[in-house]
mmCIF file of the N, C-alpha and C atoms, coordinates in Angstrom:
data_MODEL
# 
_entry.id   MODEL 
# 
loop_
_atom_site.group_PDB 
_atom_site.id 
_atom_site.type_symbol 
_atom_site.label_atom_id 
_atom_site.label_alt_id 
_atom_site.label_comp_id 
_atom_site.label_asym_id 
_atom_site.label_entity_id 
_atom_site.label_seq_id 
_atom_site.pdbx_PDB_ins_code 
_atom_site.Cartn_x 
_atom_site.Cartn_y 
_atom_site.Cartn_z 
_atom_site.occupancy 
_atom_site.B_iso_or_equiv 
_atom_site.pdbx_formal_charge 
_atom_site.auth_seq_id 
_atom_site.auth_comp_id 
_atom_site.auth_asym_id 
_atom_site.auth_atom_id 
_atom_site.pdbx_PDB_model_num 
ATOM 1   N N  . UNK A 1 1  ? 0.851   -1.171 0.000   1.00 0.00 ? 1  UNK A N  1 
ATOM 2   C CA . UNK A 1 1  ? 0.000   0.000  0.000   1.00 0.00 ? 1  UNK A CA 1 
ATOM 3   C C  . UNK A 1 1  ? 0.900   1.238  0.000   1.00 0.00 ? 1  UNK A C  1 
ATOM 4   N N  . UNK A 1 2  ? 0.344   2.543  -1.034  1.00 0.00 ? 2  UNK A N  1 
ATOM 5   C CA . UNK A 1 2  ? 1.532   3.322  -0.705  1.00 0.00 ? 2  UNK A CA 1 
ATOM 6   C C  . UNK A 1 2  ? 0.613   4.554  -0.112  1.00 0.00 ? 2  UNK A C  1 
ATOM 7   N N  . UNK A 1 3  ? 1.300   5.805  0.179   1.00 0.00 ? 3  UNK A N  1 
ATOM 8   C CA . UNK A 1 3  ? 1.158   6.683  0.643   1.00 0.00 ? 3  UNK A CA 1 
ATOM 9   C C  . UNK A 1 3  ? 0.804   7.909  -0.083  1.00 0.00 ? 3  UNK A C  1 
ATOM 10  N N  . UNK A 1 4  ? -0.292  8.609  -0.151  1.00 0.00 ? 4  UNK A N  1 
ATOM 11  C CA . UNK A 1 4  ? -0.353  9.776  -0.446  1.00 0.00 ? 4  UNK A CA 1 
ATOM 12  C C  . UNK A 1 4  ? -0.650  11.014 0.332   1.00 0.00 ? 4  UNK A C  1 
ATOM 13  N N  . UNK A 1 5  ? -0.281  12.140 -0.031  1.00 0.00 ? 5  UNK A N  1 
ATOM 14  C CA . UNK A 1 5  ? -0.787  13.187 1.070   1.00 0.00 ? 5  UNK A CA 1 
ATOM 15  C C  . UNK A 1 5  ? -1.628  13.568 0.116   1.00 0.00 ? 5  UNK A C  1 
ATOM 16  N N  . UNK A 1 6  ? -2.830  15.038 0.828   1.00 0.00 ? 6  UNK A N  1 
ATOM 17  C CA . UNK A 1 6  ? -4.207  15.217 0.353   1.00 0.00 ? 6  UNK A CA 1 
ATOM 18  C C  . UNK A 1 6  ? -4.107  16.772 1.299   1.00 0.00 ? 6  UNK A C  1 
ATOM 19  N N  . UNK A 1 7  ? -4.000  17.785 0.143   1.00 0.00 ? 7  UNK A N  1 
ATOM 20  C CA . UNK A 1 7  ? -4.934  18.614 1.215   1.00 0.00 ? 7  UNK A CA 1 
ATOM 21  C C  . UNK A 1 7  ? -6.342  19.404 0.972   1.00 0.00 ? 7  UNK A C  1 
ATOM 22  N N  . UNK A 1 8  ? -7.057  19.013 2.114   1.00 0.00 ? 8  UNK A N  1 
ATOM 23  C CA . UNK A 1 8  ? -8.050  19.672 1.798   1.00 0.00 ? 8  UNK A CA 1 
ATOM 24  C C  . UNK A 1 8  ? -8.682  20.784 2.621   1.00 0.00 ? 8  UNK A C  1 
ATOM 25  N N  . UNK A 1 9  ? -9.859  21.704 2.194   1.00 0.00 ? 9  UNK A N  1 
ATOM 26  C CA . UNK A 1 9  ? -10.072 23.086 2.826   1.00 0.00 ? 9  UNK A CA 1 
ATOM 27  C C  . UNK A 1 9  ? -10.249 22.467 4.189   1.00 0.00 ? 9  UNK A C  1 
ATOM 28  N N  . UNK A 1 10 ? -10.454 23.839 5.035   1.00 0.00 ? 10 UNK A N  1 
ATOM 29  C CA . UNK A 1 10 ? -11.034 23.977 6.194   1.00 0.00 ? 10 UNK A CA 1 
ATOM 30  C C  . UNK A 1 10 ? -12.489 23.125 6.795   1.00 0.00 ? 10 UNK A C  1 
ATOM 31  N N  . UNK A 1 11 ? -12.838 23.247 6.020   1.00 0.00 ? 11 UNK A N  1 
ATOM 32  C CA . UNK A 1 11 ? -14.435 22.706 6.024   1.00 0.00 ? 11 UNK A CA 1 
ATOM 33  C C  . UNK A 1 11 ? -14.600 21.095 5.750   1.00 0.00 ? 11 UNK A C  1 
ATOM 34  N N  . UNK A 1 12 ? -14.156 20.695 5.112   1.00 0.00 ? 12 UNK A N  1 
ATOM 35  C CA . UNK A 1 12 ? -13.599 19.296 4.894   1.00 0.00 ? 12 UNK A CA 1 
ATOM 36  C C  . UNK A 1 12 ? -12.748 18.708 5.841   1.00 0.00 ? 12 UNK A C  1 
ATOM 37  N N  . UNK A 1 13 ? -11.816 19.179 6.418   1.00 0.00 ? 13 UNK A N  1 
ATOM 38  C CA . UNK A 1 13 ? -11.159 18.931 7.190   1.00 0.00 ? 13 UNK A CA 1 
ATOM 39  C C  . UNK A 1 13 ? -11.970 18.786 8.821   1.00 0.00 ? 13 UNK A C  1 
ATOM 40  N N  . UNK A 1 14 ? -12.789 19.691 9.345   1.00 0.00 ? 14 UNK A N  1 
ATOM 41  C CA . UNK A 1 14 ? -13.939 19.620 10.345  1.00 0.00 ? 14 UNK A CA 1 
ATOM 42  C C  . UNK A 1 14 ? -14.574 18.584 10.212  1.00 0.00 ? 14 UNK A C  1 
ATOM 43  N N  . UNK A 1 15 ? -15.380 18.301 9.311   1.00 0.00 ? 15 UNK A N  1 
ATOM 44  C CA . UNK A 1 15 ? -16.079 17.471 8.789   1.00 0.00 ? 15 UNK A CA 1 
ATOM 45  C C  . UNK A 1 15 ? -15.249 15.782 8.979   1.00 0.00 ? 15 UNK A C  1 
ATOM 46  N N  . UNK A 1 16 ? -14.287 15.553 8.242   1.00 0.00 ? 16 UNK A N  1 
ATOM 47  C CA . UNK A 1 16 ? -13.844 14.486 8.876   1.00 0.00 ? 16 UNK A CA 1 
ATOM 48  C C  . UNK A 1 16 ? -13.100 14.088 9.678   1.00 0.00 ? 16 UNK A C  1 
ATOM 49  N N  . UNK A 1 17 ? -12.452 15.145 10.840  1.00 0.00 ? 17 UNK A N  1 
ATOM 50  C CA . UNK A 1 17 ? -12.298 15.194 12.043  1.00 0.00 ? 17 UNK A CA 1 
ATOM 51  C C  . UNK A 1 17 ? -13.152 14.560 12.857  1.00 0.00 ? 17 UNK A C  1 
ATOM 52  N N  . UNK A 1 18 ? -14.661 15.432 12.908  1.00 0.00 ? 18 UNK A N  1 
ATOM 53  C CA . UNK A 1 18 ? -15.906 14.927 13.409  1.00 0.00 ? 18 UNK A CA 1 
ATOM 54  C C  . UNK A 1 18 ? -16.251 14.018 13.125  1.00 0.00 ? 18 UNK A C  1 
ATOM 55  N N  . UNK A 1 19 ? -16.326 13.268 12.169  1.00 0.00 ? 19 UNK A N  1 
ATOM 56  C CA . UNK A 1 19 ? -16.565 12.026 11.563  1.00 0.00 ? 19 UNK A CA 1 
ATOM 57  C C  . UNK A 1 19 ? -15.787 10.974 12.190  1.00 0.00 ? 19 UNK A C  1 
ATOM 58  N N  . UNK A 1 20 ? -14.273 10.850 12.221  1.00 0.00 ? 20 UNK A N  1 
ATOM 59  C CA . UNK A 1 20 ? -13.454 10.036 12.130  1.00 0.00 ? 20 UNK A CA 1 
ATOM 60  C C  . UNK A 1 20 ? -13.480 10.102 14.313  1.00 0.00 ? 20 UNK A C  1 
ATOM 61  N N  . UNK A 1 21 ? -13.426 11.277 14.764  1.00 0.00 ? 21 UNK A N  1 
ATOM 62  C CA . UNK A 1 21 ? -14.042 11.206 16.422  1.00 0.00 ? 21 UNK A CA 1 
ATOM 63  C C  . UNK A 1 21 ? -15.423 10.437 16.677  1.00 0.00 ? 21 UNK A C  1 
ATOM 64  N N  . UNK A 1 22 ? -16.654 10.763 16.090  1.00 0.00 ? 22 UNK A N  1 
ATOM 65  C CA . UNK A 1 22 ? -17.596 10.357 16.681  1.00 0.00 ? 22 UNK A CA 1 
ATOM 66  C C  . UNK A 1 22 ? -17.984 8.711  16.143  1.00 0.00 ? 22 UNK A C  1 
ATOM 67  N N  . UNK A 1 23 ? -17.041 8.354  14.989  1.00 0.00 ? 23 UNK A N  1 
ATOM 68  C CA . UNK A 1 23 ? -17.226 6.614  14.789  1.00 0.00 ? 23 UNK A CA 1 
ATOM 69  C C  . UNK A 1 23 ? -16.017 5.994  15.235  1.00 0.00 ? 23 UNK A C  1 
ATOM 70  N N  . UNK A 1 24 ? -14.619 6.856  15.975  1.00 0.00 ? 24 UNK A N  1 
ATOM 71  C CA . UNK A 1 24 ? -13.693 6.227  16.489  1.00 0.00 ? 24 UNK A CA 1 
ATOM 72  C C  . UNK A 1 24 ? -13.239 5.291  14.970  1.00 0.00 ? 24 UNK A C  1 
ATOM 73  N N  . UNK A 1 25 ? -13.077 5.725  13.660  1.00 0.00 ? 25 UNK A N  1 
ATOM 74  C CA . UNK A 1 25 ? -12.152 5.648  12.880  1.00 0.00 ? 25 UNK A CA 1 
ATOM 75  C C  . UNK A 1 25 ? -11.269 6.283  12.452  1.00 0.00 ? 25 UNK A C  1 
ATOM 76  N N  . UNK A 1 26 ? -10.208 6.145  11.866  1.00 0.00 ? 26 UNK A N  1 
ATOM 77  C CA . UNK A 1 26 ? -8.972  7.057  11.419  1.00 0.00 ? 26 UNK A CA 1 
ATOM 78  C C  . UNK A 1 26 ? -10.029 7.886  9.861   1.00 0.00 ? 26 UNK A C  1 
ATOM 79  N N  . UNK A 1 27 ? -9.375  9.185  10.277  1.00 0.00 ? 27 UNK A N  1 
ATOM 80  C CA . UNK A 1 27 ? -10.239 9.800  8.667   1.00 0.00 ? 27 UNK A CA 1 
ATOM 81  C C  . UNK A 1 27 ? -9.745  9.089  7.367   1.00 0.00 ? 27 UNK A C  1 
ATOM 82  N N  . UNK A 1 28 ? -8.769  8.254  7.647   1.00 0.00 ? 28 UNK A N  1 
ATOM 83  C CA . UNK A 1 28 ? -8.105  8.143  6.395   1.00 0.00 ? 28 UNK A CA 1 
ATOM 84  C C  . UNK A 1 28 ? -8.920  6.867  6.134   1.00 0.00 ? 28 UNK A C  1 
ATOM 85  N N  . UNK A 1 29 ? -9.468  6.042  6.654   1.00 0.00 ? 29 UNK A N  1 
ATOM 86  C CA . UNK A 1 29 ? -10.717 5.173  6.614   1.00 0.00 ? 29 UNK A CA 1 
ATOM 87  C C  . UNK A 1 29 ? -11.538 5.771  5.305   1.00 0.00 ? 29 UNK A C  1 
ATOM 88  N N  . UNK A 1 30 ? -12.632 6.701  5.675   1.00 0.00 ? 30 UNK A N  1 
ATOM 89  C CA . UNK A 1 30 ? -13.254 7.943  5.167   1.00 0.00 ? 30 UNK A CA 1 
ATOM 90  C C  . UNK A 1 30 ? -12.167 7.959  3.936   1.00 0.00 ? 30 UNK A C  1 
ATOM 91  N N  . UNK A 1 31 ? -11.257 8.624  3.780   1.00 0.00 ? 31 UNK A N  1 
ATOM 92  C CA . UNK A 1 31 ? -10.944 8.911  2.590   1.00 0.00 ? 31 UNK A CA 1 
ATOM 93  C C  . UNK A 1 31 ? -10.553 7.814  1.752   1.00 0.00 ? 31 UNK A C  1 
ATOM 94  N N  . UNK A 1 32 ? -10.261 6.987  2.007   1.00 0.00 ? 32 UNK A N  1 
ATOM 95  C CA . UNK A 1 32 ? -9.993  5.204  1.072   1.00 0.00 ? 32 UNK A CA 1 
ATOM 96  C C  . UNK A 1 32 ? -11.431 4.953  0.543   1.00 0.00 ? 32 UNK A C  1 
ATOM 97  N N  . UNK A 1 33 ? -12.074 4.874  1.499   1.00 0.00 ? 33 UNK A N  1 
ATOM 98  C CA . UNK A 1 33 ? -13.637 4.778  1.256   1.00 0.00 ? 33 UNK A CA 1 
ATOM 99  C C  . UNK A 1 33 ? -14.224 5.755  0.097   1.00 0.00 ? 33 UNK A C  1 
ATOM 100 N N  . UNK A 1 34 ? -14.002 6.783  0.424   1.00 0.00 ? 34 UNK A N  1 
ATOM 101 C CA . UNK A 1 34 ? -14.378 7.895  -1.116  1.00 0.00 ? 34 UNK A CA 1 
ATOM 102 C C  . UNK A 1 34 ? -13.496 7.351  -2.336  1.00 0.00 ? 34 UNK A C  1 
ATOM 103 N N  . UNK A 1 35 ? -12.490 7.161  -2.405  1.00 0.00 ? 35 UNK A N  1 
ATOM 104 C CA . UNK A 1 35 ? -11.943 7.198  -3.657  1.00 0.00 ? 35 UNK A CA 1 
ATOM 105 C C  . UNK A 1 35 ? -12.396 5.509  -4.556  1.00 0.00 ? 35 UNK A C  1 
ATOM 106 N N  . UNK A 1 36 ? -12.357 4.206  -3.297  1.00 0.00 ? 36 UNK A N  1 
ATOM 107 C CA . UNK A 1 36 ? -12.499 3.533  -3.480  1.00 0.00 ? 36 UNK A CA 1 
ATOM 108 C C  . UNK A 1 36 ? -14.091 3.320  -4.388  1.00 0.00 ? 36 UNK A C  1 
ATOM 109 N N  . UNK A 1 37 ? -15.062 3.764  -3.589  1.00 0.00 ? 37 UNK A N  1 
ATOM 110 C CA . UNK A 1 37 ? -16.097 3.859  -4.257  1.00 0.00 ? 37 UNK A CA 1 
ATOM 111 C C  . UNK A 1 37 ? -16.971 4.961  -5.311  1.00 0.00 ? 37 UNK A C  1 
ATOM 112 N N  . UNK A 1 38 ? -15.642 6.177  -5.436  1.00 0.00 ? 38 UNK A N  1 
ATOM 113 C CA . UNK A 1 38 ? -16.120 6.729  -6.737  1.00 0.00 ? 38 UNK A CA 1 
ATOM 114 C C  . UNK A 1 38 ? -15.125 7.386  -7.534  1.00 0.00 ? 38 UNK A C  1 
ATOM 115 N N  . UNK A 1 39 ? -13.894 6.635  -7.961  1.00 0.00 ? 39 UNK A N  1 
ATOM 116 C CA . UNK A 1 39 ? -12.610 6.874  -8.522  1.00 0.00 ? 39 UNK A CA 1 
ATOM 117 C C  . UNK A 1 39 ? -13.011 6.098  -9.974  1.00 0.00 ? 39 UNK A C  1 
ATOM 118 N N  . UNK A 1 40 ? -13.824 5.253  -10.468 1.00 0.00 ? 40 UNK A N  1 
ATOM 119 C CA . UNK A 1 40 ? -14.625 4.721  -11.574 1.00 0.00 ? 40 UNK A CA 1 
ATOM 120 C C  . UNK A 1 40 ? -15.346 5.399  -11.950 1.00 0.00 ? 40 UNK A C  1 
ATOM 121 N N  . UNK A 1 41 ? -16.325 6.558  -11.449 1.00 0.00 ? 41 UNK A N  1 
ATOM 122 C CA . UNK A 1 41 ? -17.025 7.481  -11.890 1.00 0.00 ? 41 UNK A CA 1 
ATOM 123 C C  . UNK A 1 41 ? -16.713 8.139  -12.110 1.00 0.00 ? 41 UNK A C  1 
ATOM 124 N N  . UNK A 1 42 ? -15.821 9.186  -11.668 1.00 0.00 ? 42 UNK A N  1 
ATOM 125 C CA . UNK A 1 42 ? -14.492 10.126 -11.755 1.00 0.00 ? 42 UNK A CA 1 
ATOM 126 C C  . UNK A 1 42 ? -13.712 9.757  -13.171 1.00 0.00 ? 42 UNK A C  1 
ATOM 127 N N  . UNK A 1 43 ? -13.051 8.243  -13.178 1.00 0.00 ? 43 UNK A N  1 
ATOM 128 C CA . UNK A 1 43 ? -12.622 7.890  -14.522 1.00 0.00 ? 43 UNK A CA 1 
ATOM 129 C C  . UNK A 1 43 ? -13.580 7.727  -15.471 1.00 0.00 ? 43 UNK A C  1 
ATOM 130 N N  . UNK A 1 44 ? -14.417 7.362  -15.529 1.00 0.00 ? 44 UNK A N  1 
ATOM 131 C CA . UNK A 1 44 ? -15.533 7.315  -17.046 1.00 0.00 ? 44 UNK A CA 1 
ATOM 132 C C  . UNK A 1 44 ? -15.674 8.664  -17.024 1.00 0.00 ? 44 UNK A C  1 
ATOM 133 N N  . UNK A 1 45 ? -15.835 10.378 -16.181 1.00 0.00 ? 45 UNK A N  1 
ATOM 134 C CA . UNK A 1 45 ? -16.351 11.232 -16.665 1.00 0.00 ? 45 UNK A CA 1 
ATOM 135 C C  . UNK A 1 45 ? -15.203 12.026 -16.875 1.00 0.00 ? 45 UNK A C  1 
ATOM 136 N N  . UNK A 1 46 ? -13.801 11.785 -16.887 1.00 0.00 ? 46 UNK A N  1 
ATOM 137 C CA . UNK A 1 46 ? -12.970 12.748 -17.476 1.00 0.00 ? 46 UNK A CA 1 
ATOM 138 C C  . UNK A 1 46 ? -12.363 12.458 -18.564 1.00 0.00 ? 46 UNK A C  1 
ATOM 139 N N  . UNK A 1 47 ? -12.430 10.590 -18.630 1.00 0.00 ? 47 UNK A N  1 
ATOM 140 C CA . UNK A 1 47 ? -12.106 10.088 -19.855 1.00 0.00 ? 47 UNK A CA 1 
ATOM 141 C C  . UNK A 1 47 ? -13.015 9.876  -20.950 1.00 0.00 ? 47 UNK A C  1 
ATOM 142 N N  . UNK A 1 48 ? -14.404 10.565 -20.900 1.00 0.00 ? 48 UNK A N  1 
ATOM 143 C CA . UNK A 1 48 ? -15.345 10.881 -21.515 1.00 0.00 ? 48 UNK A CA 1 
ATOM 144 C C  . UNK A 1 48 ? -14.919 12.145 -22.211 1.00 0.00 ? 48 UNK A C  1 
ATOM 145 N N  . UNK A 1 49 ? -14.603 13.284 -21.350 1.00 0.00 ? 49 UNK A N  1 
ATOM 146 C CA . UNK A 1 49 ? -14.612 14.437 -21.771 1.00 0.00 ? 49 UNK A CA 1 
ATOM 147 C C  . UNK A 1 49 ? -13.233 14.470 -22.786 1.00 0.00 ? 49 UNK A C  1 
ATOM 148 N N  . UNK A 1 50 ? -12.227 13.969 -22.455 1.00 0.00 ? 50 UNK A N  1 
ATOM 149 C CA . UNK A 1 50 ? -11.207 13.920 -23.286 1.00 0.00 ? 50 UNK A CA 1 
ATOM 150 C C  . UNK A 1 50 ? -11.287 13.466 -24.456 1.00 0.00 ? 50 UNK A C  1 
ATOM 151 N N  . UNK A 1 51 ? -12.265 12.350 -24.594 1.00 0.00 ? 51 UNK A N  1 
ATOM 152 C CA . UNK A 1 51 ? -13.177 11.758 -25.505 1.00 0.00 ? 51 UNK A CA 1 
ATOM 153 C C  . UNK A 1 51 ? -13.856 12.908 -26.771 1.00 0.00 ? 51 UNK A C  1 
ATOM 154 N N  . UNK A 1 52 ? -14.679 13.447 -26.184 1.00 0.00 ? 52 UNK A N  1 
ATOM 155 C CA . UNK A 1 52 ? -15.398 14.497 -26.589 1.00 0.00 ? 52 UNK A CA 1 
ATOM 156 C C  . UNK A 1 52 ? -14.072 15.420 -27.355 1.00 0.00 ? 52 UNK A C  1 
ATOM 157 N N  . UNK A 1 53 ? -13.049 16.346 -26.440 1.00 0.00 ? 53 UNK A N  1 
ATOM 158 C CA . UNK A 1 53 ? -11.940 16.792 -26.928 1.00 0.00 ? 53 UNK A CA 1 
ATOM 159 C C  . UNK A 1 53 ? -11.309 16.562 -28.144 1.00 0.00 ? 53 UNK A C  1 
ATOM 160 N N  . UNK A 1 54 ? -10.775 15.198 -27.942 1.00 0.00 ? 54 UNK A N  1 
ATOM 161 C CA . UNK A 1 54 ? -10.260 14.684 -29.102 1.00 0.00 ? 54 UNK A CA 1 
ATOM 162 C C  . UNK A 1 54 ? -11.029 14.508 -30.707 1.00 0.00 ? 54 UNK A C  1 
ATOM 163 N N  . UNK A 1 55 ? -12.163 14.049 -30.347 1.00 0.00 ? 55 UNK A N  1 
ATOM 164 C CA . UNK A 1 55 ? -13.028 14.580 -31.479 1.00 0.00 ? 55 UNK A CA 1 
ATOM 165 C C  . UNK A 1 55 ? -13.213 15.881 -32.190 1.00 0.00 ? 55 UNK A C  1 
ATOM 166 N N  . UNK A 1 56 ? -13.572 16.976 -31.182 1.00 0.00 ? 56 UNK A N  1 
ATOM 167 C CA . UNK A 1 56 ? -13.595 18.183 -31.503 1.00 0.00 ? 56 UNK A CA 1 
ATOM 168 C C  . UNK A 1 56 ? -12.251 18.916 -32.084 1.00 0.00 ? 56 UNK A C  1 
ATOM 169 N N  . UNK A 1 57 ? -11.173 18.176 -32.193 1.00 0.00 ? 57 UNK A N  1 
ATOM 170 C CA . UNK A 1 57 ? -10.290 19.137 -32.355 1.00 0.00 ? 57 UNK A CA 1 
ATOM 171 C C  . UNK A 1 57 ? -9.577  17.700 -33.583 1.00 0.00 ? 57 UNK A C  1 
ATOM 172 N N  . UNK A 1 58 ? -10.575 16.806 -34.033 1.00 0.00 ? 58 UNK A N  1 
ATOM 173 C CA . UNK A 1 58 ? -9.731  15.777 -35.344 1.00 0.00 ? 58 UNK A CA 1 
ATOM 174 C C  . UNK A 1 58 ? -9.084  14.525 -34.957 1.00 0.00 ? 58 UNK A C  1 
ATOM 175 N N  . UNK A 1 59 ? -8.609  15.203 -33.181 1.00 0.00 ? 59 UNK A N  1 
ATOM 176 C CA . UNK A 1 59 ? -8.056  13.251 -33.115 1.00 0.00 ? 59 UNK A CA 1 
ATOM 177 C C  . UNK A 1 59 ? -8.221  12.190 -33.523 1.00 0.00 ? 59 UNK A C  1 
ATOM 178 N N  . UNK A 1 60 ? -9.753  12.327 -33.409 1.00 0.00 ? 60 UNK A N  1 
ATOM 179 C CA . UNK A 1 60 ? -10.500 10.466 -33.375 1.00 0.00 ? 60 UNK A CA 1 
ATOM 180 C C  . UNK A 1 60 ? -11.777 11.077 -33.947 1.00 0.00 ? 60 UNK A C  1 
ATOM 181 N N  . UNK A 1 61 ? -12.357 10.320 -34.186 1.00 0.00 ? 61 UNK A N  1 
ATOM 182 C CA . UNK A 1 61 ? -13.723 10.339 -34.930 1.00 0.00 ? 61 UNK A CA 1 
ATOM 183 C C  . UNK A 1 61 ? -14.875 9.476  -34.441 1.00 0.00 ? 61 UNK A C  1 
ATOM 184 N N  . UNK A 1 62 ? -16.046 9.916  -34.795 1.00 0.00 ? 62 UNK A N  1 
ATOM 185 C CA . UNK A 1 62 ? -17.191 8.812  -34.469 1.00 0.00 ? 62 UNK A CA 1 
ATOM 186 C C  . UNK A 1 62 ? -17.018 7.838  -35.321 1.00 0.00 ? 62 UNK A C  1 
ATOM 187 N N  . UNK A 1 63 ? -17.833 6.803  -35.051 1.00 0.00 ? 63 UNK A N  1 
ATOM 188 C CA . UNK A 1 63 ? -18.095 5.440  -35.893 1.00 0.00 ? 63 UNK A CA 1 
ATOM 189 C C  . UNK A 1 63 ? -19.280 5.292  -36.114 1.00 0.00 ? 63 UNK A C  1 
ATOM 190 N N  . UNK A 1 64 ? -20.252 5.502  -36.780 1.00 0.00 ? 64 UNK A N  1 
ATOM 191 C CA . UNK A 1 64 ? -21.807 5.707  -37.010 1.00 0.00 ? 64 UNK A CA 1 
ATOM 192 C C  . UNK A 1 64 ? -22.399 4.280  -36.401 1.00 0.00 ? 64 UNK A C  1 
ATOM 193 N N  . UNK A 1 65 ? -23.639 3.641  -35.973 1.00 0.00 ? 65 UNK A N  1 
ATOM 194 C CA . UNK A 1 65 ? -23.926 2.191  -35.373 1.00 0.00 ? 65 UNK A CA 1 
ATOM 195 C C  . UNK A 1 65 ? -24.722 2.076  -36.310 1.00 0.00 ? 65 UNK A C  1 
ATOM 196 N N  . UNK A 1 66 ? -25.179 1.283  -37.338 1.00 0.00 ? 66 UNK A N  1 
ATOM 197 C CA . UNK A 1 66 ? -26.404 1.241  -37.797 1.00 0.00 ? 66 UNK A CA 1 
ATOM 198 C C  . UNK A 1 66 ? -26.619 -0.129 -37.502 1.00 0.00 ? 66 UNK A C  1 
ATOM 199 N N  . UNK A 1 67 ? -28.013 -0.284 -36.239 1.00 0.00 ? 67 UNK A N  1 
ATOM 200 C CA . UNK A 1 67 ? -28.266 -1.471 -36.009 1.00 0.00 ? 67 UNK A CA 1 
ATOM 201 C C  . UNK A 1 67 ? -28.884 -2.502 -37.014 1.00 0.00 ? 67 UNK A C  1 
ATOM 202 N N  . UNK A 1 68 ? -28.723 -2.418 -38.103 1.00 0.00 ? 68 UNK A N  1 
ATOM 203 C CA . UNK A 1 68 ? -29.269 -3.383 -39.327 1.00 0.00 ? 68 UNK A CA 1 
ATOM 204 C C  . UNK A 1 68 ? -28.495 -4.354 -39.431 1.00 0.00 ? 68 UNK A C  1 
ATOM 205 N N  . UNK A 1 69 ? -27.054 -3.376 -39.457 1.00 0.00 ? 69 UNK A N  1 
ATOM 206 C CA . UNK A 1 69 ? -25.774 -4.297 -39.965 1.00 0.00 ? 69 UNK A CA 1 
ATOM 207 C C  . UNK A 1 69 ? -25.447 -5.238 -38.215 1.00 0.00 ? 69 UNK A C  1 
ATOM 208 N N  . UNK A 1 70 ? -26.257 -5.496 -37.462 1.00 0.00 ? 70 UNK A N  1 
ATOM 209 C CA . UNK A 1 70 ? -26.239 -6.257 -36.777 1.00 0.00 ? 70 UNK A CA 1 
ATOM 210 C C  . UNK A 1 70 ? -26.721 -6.991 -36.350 1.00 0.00 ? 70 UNK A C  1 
ATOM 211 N N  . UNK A 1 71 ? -27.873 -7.241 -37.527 1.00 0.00 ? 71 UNK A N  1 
ATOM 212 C CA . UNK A 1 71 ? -29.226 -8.484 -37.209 1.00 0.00 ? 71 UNK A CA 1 
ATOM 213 C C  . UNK A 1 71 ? -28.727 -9.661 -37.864 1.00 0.00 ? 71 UNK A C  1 
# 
């Protein structure tokens, strides 16, 4: 497992202070937990947009579907 540091605002930081005191877990619990369960959503929506990018500017292109040619 490796190590990263993270900083985040003021308000975030309260927040899982309080959190990580009143369930007697480490915040860093809490933060494994966020990334773990939405670091896949995060990746489909920026590698979407880059998606989009690359099109708009010639990279890559669409591929038209015409469901006929698949009956």
């Amino acid at each position: 497992m490796s190590v990263i540091a993270v900083r985040f605002n003021e308000d975030i930081t309260k927040r899982l202070e309080k959190l990580s005191t009143e369930t007697e877990r480490p915040k860093s619990f809490y933060v494994r937990k966020l990334v773990e369960e939405n670091l896949e959503d995060i990746e489909d929506r920026y590698l979407l947009e880059q998606a989009i990018e690359d099109i708009a500017n010639g990279k890559d292109e669409l591929i038209p579907f015409v469901k006929e040619d698949y009956l």
